[in-house]
C-alpha positions as CSV (number, residue, x, y, z in Angstrom):
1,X,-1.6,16.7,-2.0
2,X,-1.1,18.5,1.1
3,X,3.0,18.0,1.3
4,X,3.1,19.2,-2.5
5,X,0.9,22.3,-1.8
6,X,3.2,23.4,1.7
7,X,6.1,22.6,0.0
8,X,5.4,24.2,-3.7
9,X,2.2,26.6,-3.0
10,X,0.0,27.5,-5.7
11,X,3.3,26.1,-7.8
12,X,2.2,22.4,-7.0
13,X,2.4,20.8,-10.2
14,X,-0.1,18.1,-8.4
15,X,-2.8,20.8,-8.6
16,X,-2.5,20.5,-12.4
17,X,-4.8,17.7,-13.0
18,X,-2.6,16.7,-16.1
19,X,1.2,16.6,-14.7
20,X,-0.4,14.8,-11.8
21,X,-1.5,12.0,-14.1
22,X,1.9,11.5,-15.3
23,X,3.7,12.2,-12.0
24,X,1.0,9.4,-10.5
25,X,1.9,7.3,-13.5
26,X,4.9,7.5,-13.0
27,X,5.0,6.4,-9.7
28,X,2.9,3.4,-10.5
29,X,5.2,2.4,-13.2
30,X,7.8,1.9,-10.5
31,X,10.3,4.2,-12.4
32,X,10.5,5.9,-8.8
33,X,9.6,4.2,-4.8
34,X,7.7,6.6,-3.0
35,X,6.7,6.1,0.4
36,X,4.4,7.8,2.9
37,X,6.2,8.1,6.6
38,X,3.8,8.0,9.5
39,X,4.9,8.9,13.0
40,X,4.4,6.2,16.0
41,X,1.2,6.7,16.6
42,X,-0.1,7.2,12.9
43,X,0.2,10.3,11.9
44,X,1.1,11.4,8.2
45,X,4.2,13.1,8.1
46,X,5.2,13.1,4.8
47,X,7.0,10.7,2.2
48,X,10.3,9.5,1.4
49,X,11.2,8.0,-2.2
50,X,14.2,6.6,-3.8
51,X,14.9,7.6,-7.1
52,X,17.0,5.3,-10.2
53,X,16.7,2.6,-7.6
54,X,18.8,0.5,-9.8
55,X,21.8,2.8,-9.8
56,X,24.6,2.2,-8.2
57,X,24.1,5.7,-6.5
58,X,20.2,5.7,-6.0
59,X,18.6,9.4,-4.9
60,X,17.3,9.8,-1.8
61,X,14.3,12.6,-1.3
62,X,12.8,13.4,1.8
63,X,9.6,16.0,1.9
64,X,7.9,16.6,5.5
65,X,5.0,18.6,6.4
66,X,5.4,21.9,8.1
67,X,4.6,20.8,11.7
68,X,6.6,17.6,11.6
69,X,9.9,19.5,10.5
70,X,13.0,20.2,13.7
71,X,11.5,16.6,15.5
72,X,14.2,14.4,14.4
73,X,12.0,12.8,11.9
74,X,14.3,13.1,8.7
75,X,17.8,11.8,9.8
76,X,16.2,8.8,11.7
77,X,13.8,7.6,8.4
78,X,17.2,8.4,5.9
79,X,19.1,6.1,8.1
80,X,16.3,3.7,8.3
81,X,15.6,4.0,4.7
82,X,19.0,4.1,3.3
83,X,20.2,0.9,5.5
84,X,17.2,-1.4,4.4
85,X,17.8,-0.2,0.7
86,X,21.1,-1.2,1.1
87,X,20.5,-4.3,2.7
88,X,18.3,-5.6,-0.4
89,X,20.4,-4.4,-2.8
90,X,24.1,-2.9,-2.0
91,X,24.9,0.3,-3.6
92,X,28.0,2.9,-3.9
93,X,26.7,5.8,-2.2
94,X,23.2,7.4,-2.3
95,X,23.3,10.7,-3.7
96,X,21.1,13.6,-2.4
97,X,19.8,16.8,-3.8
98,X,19.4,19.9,-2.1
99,X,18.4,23.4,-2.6
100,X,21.0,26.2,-1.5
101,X,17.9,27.8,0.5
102,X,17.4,25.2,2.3
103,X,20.1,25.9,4.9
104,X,18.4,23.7,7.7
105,X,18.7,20.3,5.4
106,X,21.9,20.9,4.2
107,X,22.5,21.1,8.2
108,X,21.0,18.1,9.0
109,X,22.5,15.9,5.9
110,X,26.3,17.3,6.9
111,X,25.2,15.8,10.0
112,X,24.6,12.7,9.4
113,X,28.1,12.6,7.4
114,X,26.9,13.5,3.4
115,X,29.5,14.7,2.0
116,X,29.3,18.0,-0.8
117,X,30.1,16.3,-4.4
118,X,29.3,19.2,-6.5
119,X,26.2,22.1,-7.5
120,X,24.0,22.0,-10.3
121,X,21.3,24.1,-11.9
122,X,17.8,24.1,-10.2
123,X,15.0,22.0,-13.0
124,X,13.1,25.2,-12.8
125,X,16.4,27.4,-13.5
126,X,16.4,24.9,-16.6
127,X,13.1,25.2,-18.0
128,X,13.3,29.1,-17.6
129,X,16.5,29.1,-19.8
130,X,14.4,27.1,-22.4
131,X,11.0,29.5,-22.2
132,X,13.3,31.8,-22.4
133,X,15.0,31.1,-26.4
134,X,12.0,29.6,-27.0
135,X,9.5,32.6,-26.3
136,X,12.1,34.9,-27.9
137,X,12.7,32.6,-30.9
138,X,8.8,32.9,-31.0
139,X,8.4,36.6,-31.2
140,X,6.9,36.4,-27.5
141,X,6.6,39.9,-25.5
142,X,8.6,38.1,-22.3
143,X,7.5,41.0,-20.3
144,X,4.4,39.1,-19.5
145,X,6.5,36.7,-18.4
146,X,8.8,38.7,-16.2
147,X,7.6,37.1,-12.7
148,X,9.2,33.9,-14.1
149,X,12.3,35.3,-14.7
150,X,13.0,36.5,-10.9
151,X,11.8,33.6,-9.6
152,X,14.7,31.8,-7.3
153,X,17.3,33.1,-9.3
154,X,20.0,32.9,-6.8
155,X,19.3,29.1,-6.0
156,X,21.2,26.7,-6.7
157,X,21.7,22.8,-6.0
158,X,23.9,21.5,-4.0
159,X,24.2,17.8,-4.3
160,X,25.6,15.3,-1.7
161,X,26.8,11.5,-1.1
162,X,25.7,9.7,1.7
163,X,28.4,7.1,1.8
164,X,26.7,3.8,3.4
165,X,29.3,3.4,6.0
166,X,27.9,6.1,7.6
167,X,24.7,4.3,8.9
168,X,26.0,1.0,9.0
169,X,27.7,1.2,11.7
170,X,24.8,2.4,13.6
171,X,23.0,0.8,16.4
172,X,19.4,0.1,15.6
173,X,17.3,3.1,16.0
């Protein structure tokens, strides 16, 4: 709850008690892996998940709390992650999602050797299209609305493959 209230504020769709029934269901239903990533000594840092894990090009996503962020933490679980996925089950590429603001991940990822395959819409810039018609097909005064409208307007995604070969040859770590 913590990790989706840094990462999403007041926005946290797991404060809503509904969505976070179906997100939880979801999870339990093993649509998506989701796994909690602890330090050495046992402390939370956040979670890692893959999603469509029976795609050829499986999604990484990494979240880490505030204070655990700039330690190293990410690129060391991704390659740890990604390589024993890949054991189990051998895959094309992982694919990975990232917000244009978040200049400090695409960093890291373009370090570890992802490679930019394209940009997409943001989910939110999608579901602000659709209020949108649908609140002016409805007669709706969107002025009331108008906060939702400004909201990250200028952010994109960038989406990435992380080709396996790229952590494979890797000593342990």
């Amino acid at each position: 709850m913590e990790l989706h209230r840094q990462l999403n504020g007041k926005a946290s769709l797991y404060l809503n008690p509904i969505s976070k029934d179906m997100m939880w269901k979801q999870i339990l239903d093993n649509a998506d892996s989701v796994f909690s990533l602890f330090t050495g000594n046992g402390e939370y840092c956040g979670s890692i998940e893959l999603q469509q894990p029976n795609s050829n090009t499986p999604e990484i996503g990494i979240d880490l709390l505030a204070e655990k962020r700039n330690q190293k933490i990410a690129p060391k679980a991704v390659r740890l992650f990604a390589r024993r996925v890949y054991e189990i089950r051998k895959v094309d590429c992982f694919l990975i999602r990232i917000s244009s603001k978040n200049q400090h991940s695409i960093h890291v990822f373009e370090k570890m050797g992802a490679v930019k395959i394209g940009e997409e819409e943001t989910a939110f810039s999608r579901f602000r299209e659709k209020f949108r018609k649908t609140a002016e097909e409805g007669g709706l005064d969107l002025e009331k609305f108008r906060h939702l409208f400004r909201e990250s307007a200028d952010e994109i995604v960038y989406c990435y493959s992380l080709n396996p070969d790229t952590f494979l040859h890797l000593q342990r770590l």
